[in-house]
C-alpha positions as CSV (number, residue, x, y, z in Angstrom):
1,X,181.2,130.9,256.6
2,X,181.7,131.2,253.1
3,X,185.5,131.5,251.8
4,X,186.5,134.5,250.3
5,X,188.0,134.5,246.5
6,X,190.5,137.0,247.7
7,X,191.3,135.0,250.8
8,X,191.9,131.1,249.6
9,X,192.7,129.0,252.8
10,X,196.2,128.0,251.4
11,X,197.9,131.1,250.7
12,X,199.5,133.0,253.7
13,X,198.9,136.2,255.1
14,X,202.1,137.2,253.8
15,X,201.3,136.4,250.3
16,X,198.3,139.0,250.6
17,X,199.3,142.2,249.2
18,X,198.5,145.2,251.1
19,X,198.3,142.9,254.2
20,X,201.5,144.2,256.0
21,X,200.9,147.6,255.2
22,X,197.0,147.6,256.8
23,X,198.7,146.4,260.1
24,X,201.2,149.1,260.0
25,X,198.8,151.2,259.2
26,X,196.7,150.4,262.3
27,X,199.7,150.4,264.7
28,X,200.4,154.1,263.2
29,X,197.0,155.6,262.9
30,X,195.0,155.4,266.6
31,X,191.8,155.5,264.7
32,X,191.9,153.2,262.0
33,X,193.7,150.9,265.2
34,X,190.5,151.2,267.5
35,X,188.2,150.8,264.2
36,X,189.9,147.6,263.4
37,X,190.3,146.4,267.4
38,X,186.2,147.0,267.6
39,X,185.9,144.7,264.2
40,X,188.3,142.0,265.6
41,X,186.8,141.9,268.8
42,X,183.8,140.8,267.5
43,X,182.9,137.1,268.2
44,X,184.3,135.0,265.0
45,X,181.0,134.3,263.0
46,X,179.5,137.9,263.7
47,X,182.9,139.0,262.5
48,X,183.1,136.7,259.6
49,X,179.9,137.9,258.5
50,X,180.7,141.8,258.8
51,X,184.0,141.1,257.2
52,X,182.1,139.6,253.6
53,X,179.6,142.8,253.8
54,X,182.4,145.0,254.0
55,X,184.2,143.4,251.3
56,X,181.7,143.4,248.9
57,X,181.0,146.9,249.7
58,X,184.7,147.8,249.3
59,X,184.1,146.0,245.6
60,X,181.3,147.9,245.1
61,X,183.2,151.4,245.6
62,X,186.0,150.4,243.8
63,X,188.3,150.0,246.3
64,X,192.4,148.2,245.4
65,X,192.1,144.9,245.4
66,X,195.1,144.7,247.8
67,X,192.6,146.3,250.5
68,X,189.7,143.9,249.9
69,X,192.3,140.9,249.7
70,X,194.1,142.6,253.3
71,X,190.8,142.8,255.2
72,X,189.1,139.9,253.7
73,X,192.4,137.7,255.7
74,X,190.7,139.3,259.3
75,X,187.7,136.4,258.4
76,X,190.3,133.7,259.4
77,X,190.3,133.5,263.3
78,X,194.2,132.7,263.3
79,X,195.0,135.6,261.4
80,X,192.3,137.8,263.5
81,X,194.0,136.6,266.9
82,X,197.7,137.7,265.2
83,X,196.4,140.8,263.8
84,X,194.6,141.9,267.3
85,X,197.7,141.0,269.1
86,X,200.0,143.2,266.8
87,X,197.7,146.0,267.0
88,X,197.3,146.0,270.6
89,X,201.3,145.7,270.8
90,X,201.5,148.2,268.2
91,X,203.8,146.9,266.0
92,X,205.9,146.5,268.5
C-alpha cells in the first residue's frame, strides 16, 4: 500500500490535525462511531485500500485538509487498532 502525502510514516498521530477531534467525534456521535467501527473492522489491505478511495474522494469534494490528513492516519494498522480500541471504549 501506497503512503499517503497527508499521512508520512514519521509524523505521529498527534501531529495530524483534526485527528483528536475525529475520535471524539466518533465516541460522541453513535453513527459516525459505527461508520468508522465498520471501516476499521475491515481486514488491513481491504481497509487500506478503501481508506486512499475515500481520500481522494474527500479531495475531490473539497473537503479540510485536516479531515483527509485525520482519516488518511486509519491506513496505518497501529493507529487503526488504537483508534478501534478508543472508539469501542468511547473515549473513555
Amino acid at each position: 500500500m501506497q503512503n499517503l502525502p497527508d499521512s508520512p510514516p514519521h509524523r505521529s498521530v498527534a501531529d495530524v490535525d483534526g485527528f483528536v477531534d475525529l475520535l471524539r467525534a466518533a465516541c460522541d456521535e453513535p453513527a459516525m462511531a459505527r461508520t468508522l467501527l465498520a471501516l476499521l473492522d475491515q481486514p488491513a489491505d481491504r481497509r487500506g485500500h478503501v481508506i486512499e478511495r475515500l481520500a481522494a474522494h474527500l479531495r475531490r469534494q473539497g473537503a479540510p485538509a485536516r479531515l483527509v490528513a485525520a482519516i488518511s492516519c486509519l491506513a496505518d494498522d497501529a493507529v487503526a487498532q488504537q483508534a478501534q480500541a478508543v472508539i469501542r471504549r468511547g473515549g473513555a
